[in-house]
N, C-alpha and C positions, 0 to 999 in steps of 0.2 A: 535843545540838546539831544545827542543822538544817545538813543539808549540799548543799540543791540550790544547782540553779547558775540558775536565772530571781532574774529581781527582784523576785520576793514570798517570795524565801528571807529566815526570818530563823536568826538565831545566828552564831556566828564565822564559820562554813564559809563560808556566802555571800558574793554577794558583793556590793560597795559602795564607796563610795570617802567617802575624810576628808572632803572637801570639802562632800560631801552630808550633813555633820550626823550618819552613820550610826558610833553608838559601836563598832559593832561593828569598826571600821577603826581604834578611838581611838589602840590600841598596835600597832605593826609593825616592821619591821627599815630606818627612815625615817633612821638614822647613815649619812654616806658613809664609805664607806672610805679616802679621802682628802681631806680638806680644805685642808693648805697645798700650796703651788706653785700653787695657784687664783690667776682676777682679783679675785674678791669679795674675798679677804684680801690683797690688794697694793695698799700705799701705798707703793712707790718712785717716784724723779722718773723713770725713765725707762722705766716698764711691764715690768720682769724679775720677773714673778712666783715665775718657777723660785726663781731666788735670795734674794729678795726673804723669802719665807718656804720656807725647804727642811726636812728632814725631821731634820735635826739641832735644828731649832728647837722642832718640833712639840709635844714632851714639857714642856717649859717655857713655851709663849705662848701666851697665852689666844686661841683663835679668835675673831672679830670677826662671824661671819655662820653659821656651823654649826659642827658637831661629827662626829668620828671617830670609829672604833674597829673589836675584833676579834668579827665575830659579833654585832653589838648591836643593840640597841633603843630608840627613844623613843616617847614621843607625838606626836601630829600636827601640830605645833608649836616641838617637840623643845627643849620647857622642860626635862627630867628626861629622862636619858641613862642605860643600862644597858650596859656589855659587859663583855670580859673583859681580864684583863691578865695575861702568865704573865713567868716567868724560871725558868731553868735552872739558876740557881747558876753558870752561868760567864759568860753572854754581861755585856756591859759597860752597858749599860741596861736597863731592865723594855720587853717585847713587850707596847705598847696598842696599836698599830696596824700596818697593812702596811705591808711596806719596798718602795722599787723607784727605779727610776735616774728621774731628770730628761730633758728632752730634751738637752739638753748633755751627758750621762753616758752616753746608750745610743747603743750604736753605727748604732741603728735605730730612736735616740728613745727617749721614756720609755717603761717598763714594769716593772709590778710583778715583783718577783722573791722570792714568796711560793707556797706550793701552800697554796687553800684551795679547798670547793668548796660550792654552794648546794645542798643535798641532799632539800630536803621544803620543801611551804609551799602552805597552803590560802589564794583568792582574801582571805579575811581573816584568816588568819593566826592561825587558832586554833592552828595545828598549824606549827610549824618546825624544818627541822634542818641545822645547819652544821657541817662540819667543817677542821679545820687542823689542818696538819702542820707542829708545832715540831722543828727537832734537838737532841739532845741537848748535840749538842760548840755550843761556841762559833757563834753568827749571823755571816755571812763578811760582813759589811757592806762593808770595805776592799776585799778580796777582787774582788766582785761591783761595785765602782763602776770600783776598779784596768783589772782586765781586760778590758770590756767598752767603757771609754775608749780603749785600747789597740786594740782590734780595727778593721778597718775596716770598711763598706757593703759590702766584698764578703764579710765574712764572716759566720758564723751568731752569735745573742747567746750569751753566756755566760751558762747557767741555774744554778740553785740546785743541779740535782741534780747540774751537771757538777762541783761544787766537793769533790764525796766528802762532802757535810756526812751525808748520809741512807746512806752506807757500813754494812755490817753492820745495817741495819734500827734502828739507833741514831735514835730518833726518839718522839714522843708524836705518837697520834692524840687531838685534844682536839676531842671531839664537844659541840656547845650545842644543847640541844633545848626551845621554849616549846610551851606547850598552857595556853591559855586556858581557866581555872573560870571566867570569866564574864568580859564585854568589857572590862574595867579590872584583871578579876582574873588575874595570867601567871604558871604554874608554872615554873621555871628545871633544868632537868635536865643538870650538867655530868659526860660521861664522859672520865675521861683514861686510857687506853690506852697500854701500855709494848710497844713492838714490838721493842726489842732483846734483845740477848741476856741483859743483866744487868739488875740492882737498880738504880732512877735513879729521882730525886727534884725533882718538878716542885713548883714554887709559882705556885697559884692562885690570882687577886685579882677575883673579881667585883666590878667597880667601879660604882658608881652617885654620877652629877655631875647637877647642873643647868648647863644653854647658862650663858655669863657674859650676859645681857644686861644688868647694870647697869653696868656701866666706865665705859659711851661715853655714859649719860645723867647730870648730877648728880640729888641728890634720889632716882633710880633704888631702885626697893624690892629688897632682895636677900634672894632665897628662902637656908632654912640645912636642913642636915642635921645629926643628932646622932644621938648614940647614945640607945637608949631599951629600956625594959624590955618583955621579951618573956617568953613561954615556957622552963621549965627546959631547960638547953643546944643552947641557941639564942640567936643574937647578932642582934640587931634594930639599922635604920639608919632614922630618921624623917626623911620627906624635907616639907616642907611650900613649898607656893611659892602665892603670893598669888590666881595665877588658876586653878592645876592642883588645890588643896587638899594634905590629906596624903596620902601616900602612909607605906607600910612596908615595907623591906626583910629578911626572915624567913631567915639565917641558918643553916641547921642545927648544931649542932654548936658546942663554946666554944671559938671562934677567935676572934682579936684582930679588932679593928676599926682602922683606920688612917685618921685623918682630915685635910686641909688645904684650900686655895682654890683653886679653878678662875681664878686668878689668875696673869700674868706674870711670872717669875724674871728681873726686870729687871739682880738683880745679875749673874748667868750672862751674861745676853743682851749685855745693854750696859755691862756696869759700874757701874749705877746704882742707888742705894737701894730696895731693896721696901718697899715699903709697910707688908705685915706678915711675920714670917716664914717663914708657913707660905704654901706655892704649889704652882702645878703640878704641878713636878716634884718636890712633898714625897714623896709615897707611893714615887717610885721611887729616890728617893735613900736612903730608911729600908731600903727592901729588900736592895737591889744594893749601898749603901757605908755599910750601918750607920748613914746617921748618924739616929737616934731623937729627935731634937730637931726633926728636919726635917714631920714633924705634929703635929699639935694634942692633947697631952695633958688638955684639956678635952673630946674627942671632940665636936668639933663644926666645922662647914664647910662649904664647898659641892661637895667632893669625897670621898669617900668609899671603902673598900676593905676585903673581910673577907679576909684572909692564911690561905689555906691552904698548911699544909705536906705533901707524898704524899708518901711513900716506896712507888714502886709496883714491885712483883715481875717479872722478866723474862715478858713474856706474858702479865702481869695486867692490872688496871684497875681503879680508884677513882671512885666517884661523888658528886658533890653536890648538895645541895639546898635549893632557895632557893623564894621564892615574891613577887614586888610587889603588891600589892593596897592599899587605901585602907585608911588606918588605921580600926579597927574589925570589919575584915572578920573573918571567922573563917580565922585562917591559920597551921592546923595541918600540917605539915610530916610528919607522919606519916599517920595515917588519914585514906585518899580524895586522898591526892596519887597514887600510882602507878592508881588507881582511872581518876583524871583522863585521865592520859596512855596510858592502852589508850583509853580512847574516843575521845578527839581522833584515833589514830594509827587507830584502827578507820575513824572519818570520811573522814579522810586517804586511807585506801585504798580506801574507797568510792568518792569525789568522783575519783579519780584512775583504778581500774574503771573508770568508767561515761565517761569524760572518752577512753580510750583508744579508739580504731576495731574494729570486733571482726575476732575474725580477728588483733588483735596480739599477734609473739611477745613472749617473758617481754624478750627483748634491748631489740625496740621497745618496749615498754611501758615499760623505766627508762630508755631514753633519754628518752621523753617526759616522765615525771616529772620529770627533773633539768631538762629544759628550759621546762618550767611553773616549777618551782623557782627556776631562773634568773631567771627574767621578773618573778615577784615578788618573791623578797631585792631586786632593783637597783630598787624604787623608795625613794626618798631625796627628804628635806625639801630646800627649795632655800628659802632667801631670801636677797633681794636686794633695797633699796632703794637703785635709780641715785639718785634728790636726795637723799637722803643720802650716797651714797658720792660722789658727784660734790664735793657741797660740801665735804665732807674732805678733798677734791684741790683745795679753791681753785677751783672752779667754780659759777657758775651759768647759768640756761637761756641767759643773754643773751652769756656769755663767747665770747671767739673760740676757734676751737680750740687746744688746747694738747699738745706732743710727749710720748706716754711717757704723756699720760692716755685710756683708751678709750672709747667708748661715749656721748660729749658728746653725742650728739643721743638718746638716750633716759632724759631726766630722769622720764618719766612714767613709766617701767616700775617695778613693787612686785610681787615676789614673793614669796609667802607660803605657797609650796605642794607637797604629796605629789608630784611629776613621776616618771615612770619614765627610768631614766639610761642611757647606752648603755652605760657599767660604770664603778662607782663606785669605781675607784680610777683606770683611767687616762683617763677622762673623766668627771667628777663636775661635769657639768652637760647642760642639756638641749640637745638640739640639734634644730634646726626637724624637718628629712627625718628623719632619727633616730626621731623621738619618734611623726611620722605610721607609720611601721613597725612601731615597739613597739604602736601600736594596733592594729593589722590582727593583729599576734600574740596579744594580749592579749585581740581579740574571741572568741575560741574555749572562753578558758576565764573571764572575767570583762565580757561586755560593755559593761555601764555602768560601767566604771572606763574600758576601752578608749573609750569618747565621751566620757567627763569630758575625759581628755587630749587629746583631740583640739578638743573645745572650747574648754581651758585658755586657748591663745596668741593665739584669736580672741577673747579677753575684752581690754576695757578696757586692764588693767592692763597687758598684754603688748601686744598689736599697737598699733605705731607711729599715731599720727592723719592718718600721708600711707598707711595702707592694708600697711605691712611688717609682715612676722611675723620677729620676733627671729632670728636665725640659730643664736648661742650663743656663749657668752660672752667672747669672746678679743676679738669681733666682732661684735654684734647685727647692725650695716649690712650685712655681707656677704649676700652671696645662696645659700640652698639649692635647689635643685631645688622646685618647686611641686608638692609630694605631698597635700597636706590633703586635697584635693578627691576626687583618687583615693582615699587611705583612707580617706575618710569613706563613699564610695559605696561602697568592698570593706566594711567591719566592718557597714553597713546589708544588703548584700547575704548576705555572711556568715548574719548573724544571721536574716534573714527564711528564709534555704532550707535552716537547720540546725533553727529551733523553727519556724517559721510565722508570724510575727508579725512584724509590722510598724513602725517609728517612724518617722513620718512628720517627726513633731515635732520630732526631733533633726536629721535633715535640710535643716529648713526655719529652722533657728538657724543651722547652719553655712553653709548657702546664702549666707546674707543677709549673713554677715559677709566670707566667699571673696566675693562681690563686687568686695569696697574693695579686698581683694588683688588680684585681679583687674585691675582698673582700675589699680593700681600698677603691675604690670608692663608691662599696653600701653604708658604714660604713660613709664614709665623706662626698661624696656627694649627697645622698638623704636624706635630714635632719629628712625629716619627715615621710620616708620610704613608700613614696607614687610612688613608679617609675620613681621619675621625678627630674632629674637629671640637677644641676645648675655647678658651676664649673667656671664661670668669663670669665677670658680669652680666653680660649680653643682654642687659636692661629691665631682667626681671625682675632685678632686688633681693628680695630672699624669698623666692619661690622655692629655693633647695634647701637640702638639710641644713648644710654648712654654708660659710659667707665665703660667697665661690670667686671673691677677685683676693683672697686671703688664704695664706700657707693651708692646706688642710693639717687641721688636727691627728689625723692619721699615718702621715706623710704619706706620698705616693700621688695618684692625678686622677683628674675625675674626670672621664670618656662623656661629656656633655650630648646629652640626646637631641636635646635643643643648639646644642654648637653645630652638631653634624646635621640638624634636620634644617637650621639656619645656611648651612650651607648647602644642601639639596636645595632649596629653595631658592637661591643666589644663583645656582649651576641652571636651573630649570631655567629661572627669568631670562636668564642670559643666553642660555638657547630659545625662548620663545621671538627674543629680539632678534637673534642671528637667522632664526626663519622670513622675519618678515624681512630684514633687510637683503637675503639672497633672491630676494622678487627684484630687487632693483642692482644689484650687484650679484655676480653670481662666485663672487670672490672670494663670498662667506660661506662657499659651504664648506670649506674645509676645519672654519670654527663651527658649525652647524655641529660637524663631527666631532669634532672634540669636546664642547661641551657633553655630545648623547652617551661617548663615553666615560669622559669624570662621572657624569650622574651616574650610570650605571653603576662605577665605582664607590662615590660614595654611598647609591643605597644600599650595595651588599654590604657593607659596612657594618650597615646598622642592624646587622640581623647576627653578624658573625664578628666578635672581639678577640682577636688573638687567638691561641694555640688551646688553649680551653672552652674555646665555643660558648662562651658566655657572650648573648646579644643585648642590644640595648631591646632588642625584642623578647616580648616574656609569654612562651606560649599557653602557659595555662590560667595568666589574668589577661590576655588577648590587650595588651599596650606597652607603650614606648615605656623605657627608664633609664634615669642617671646609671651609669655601671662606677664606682669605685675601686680604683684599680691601687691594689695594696703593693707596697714596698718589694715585698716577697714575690710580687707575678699574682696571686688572689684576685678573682674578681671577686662584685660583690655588687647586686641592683639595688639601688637605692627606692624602694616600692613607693616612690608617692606620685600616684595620682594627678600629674598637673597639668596645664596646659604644654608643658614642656612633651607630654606624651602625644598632643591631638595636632603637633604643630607638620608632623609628616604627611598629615590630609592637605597641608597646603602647597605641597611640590608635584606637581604633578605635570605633564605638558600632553596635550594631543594631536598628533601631527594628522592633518586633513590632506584624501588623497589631492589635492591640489598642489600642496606643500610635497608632498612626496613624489608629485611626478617633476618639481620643478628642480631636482636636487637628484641626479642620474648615480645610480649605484649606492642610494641612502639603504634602500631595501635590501641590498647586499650586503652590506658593510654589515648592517644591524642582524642578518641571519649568521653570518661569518664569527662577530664577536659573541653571540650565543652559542655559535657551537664551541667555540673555543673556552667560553667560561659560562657552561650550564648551571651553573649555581647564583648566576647573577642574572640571569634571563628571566626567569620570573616576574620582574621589574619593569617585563616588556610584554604589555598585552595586544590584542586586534581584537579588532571590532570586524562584522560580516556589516556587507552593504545593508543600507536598511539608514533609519531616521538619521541616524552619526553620520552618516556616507562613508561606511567602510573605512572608518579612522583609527587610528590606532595610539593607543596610550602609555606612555612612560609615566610611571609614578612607583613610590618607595612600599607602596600598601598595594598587593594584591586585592583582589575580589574577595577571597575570605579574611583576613585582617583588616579590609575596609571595617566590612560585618560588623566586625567585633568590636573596632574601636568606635564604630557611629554606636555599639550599644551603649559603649559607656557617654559617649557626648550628649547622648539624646536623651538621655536617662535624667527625669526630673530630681531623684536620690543622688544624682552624680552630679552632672555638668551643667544641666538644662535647667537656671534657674526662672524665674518668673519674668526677671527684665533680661534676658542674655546665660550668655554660658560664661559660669564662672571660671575663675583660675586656678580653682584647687575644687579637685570633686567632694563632696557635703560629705560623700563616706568615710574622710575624715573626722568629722565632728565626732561620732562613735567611734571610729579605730585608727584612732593618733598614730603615727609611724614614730618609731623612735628609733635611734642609734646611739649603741652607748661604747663613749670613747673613754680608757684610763678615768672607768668611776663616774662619766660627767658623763649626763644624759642629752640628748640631740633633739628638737621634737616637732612634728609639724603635722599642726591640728588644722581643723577649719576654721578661719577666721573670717566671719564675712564683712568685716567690716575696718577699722584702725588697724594696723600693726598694734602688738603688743610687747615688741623688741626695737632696742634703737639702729637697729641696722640699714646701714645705707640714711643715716640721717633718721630713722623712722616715720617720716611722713609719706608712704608709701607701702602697700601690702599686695601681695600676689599669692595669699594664700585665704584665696576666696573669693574676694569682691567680682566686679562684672568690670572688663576693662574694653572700649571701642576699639582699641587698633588688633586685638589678639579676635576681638568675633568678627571684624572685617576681613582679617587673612583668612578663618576658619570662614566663610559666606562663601570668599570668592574660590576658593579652594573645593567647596560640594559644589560651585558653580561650573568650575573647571571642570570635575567629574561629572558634571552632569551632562556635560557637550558631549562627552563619551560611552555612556552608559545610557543615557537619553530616559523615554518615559516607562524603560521597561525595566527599570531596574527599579524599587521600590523599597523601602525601611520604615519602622517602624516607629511614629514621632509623634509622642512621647515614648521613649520605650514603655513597652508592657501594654500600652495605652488600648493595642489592635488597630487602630488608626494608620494605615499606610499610605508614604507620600514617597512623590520623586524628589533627586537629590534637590532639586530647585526649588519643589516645595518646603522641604526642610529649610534652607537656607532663607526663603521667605518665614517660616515662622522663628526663627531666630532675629532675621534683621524687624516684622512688629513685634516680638518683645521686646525689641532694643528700643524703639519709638514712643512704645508704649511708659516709657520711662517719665519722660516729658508733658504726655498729654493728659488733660484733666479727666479722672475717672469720673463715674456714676455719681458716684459721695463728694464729689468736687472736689477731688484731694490730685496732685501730680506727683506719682512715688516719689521724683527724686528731691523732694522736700519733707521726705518723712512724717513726724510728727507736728511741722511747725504749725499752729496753726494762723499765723499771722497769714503763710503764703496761701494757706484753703480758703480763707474767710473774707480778706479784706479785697476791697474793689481793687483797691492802689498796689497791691500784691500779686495777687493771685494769677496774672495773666503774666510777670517779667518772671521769664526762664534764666536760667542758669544751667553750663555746661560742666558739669565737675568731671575732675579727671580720671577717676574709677567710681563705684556704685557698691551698694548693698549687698552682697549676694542673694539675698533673699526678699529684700523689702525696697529694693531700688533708691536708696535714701542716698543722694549726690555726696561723694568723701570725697578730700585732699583739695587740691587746688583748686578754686571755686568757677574760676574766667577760665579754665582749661580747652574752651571751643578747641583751639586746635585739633588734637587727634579725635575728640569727642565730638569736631562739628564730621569726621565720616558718617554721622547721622545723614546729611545731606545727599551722600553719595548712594545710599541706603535706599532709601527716600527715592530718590531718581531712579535707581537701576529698576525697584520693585514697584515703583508710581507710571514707566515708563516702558519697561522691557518687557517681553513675552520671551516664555522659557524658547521659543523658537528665534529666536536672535542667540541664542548657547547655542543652536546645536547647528544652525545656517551659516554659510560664508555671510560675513559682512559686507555691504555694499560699498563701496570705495570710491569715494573720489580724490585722487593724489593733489597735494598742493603746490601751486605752480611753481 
């Protein structure tokens, strides 16, 4: 199998994406890990999805829009479903899927309460490997809902490992590993490992379903599996479905088969008649209560299970062997299966070699692994048809709006698509800014998957017809941060100064569509068409005083420093794009121009508010701030210290004289609207010939308000914690900000770790911790200024420190503390596991990482969502840029080869 990484790789290795037709993408690990508690499957009148379908249901009700499971696999389409399903012989249901609390159950919101981890996994998934850790005693389901309800915000959550379940090493590691004989054809390697002291006996159920889609249409054709003749002792499962063809499931070894319906146990659920006997939760009621009646003694169904029983020896391990391939194939379960999986695993380590920066230790190198790993397990099938889901709620386009139903204004939206997920069990849906991050991650080791997605939402089916990109799904309307733009110019940029080559093409697709978004936000978001851009949420949560998607307390509107720096940074992207595409069209420079003048516009903005010259700039604490603009005309700075003040370090653009000769009367224009508006020119610096090559820089921060605000970012008392720059400066922790509204006090301290408020769900805080997509804009952003300013301009890092570096170097010591999160110190500990010490000490621990979705701010200890790779695998890109690149690729044209 071919295992490069360009796009004229062919074989599994390579890479590709579903959507491009490339079979070699046909099969992958496309199952979420959580499907109910989702909107797609909530039909309540009053929108509690939590409850509406919880985890008690799971195992008995047929999913309405996807499928789940441990470790699994579908096709791109996710007609035919493959994972695993164990029981212990004690716990009180069969383990298909992760367990984890509700946001009503956790005392910091929902979160799975499972250790599994994404361990291998080639851009096409020839090569995969998962592992999960079962206990042997009893699953503390009660346990782990009980006490974690009980705790408050100020307390830490109660984990799986605190419950003694995993005491005396009393546990199975249950290892799943695929390797692709050919792109439809998937070897199944299940190892289950006895880490305890004694003799313990796991039962194994590699299950293979097809999705229910016939329920919800009458006439609907329904695919069936049966059981079918195979090979001497080996148990075969025929899966046949109308559009996928046959498939066969290859068995090793004479274990039973266990068959029933991917259908709802109505009786269970509601009291009411089943249809047929055999359902859902047949296979798990035959196992766990006996009852043997509960499947299809005709071995036939849409669900399916081959029943192994282990009895595995303290310390030992048992393995099994399975294989899916198209009925016909040759699928011999003995000779040339272990053949298979050395060359896959050979590939694997090649494509993973050559993927690493050289110069990386053995430590770095499986961090990066696992964090590659991560980034592909968590892409997951997403569909979603609003007019149909809408009209199931008694909706259509013309209805008024209705309480408790979501999303009424996006009838047009149909999704049908592979999406990368920020983590597929406590967010198993795509989200706008999310998703533009997973690309910029994704560029490194899979590029054209990493623009597929990024093109995804700017498709028809997805972006709104007034110009909006979906947010996600709780809420398409809501507003994300405007990142596309940016990632689409970092994964082009990326890619051209890593190979040479050029897409011009992809560029000039995404160009055209950022437009209409574009244009949306002017139109929506500057109400009063003054530059200054509000927007609520904008993805921080409660980084502000107030909960900024909700009326202020105050009445009146809050001049977002963050909305208008989010949009400099949107206007910038989108002229750094309209530069490169006027190389090949010279069409754009008239948008070249127009972008240099919005930015222009919106950076005086930020410095001048209205008729009382209140800026969101504050000259005597030298940073950005919320301004609150009272009822009366009043401004008023909202003094807190966040990343919302350091986010104008990342709008900056530098036009190189190449760029500028190739764009006639550019240098005009830009002298001409400076003289015309000297107050906004400031905004517009030059550079003298020399290392820059006489380039010249648009950005919202002069040279002295650079100064000032790298003091505060660099400042280990402020921003510059130990793993990263936090999101709220430490000099809160001593000097809380507060605003007091009618009596009621406002207040925003340094938290470096849980929220301590339910806001925005409360599983989530931005006032403190260390978050990967906010220190990847702030990197790339001193990287930008560093092309411009080059090695002579110098800062002071750590502030106070005496220690002077270039902007590149800063940005280097930022992205290794971010690294350093991961890797194992001196004391064998890896911050981002804090105090555990199961993960310092143990062999079977201490090496599987985890990507959580914000950090410590001061002790690097992994919070919130635990599989969160997505924006947290930009570690990778980190990795690459600084394993890879010399500050002289910033300040040099890049060498270019255009794609044909």
């Amino acid at each position: 199998m071919n295992t490069q990484t360009n796009e004229e790789a062919s074989g599994p290795a390579g890479p590709a994406g579903p959507a491009d037709g490339d079979r070699r993408q046909l099969w992958g690990p496309y199952l979420s890990e959580r499907q109910w508690g989702t909107v797609r499957e909530d039909y309540s009148a009053g929108g509690d999805a939590w409850s509406y379908f919880p985890h008690e249901h799971a195992r008995s009700r047929a999913y309405r829009w996807g499928e789940d499971g441990l470790g699994g696999i579908s096709d791109a389409k996710q007609r035919l479903c493959f994972a695993l399903a164990l029981w212990n012989g004690r716990d009180p249901i069969l383990k298909e899927r992760a367990f984890g609390l509700t946001n009503g159950e956790g005392n910091h919101g929902e979160d799975v309460k499972e250790y599994y981890f994404y361990l291998d996994s080639t851009p096409t998934h020839s090569y995969m490997r998962y592992l999960y850790k079962y206990p042997q005693a009893e699953f503390p389901y009660h346990d782990l809902v009980a006490t974690n309800q009980a705790r408050t915000r100020q307390e830490f959550e109660y984990e799986l490992l605190d419950t003694g379940v995993f005491d005396d090493d009393r546990y199975f590691d249950v290892t799943v590993e695929y390797a692709k004989a050919d792109d439809d054809d998937t070897l199944i390697r299940i190892t289950v490992a006895n880490r305890g002291p004694d003799e313990a006996t796991a039962h194994v159920l590699p299950t293979l379903w097809f999705r229910n889609t016939w329920s919800w249409h009458e006439g609907a054709a329904v695919p069936r599996l049966a059981a079918a003749t195979g090979p001497r002792r080996t148990a075969t499962v025929r899966a046949v479905h109308p559009e996928l063809g046959s498939y066969d499931l290859r068995c090793a070894g004479t274990v039973p088969l266990l068959f029933t319906e991917n259908e709802s146990d109505n009786e269970r659920l509601f009291g009411t008649p089943n249809a047929s006997p055999y359902v859902k939760d047949g296979i798990g009621r035959a196992v766990v209560d006996g009852e043997k009646e509960a499947v299809n003694p005709a071995a036939e169904g849409t669900k399916a299970a081959a029943h192994y029983t282990l009895t595995v020896p303290a310390g030992g391990e048992e393995t099994l062997r399975l294989r899916l391939a198209p009925t016909g194939s040759s699928l011999s379960l003995a000779g040339g299966f272990d053949t298979v999986f050395r060359e896959r695993i050979t590939e694997a380590d090649t494509f993973h070699r050559e993927l690493a920066p050289p110069g990386a230790s053995e430590d770095e190198a499986r961090v990066l692994r696992q964090a590659v790993a991560g980034m592909l397990w968590t892409k997951q099938y997403y569909g979603f048809d609003l007019e149909t889901w809408l009209s199931e709620h008694g909706l259509d386009p013309w209805s008024l709006p209705r309480p408790g139903v979501r999303n009424r204004e996006w009838f047009h939206m149909v999704s049908d698509d592979i999406i990368s997920m920020p983590d597929k069990w406590e967010y198993p849906w795509f989200a706008a800014w999310d998703l533009a991050f997973h690309a910029v991650a994704l560029s490194a080791v899979d590029s054209r998957f990493a623009k597929q997605q990024l093109e995804l939402l700017l498709q028809d089916a997805y972006l709104h017809p007034n110009g909006q990109v979906p947010a996600y799904e709780w809420n398409f309307g809501d507003v994300n941060p405007p990142v596309h733009a940016w990632a689409a110019y970092f994964v082009h940029l990326m890619e051209e100064r890593t190979t040479g080559t050029a897409d011009p093409a992809f560029l000039e697709r995404t160009f055209h569509k950022l437009l209409t978004n574009f244009t949306w936000w002017v139109n929506r978001k500057d109400p009063e068409g003054r530059n200054l851009f509000q927007g609520g949420f904008l993805g921080l949560d409660n980084i502000g005083v107030f909960d900024r998607s909700a009326p202020l307390p105050t009445g009146g509107r809050l001049e977002q420093a963050d909305g208008t720096a989010w949009m400099a940074l949107y206007c910038q992207s989108m002229l750094q794009i309209a530069l490169e595409l006027v190389e090949h069209n010279p069409s754009y420079q008239e948008l070249v121009l127009k972008f240099v003048e919005h930015y222009l516009w919106i950076a005086g903005s930020m410095d001048r508010v209205g008729d009382l010259g209140d800026g969101l700039w504050d000259e005597e604490d030298g940073f950005y701030y919320d301004v609150l603009r009272l009822p009366d005309g009043q401004a008023v700075r909202l003094k807190v210290r966040s990343m919302v003040g350091l986010l104008p370090l990342c709008a900056s653009t530098v036009f190189r004289p190449r760029q500028l000769e190739r764009i006639p009367g550019l240098g005009e224009r830009l002298r001409r609207f400076a003289d015309r508006h000297p107050s906004l020119s400031v905004t517009l610096a030059s550079a003298g010939a020399g290392e820059t090559g006489g380039a010249r820089l648009l950005s919202v921060v002069d040279e002295k308000k650079l100064v000032r605000v790298l003091g505060h970012l660099l400042s280990e008392d402020e921003f510059l914690g130990p793993y990263g720059i936090r999101s709220l400066s430490r000099h809160h922790a001593e000097h809380p900000y507060t605003f007091w509204v009618h009596g009621e006090e406002y207040r925003v301290s340094y938290l470096p770790a849980e929220s301590d408020t339910g806001m925005f769900g409360g599983n989530s805080n931005w006032r403190g911790p260390v978050w990967f997509p906010m220190n990847a804009l702030v990197v790339r952003g001193l990287l930008n200024l560093y092309g411009f300013y080059g090695d002579g301009f110098t800062v002071e890092c750590p502030t106070g420190s005496g220690v002077r570096m270039t902007l590149f170097e800063a940005a280097e010591e930022i992205s290794r503390r971010l690294t350093r999160l991961f890797l194992r110190g001196e004391d064998g500990r890896r911050p981002v596991y804090g105090g555990q010490e199961k993960f310092r000490d143990d062999p079977h621990w201490r090496d599987l990482i985890l990507f959580h979705e914000y950090f410590h701010g001061d002790n690097g200890a992994g919070i919130g969502a635990a599989h969160q790779t997505g924006w947290t695998g930009l570690l990778i890109t980190l990795m690459k840029i600084f394993g890879t690149l010399t500050p002289g690729d910033f300040l040099a044209e890049p060498a270019r080869k255009e794609r044909p």
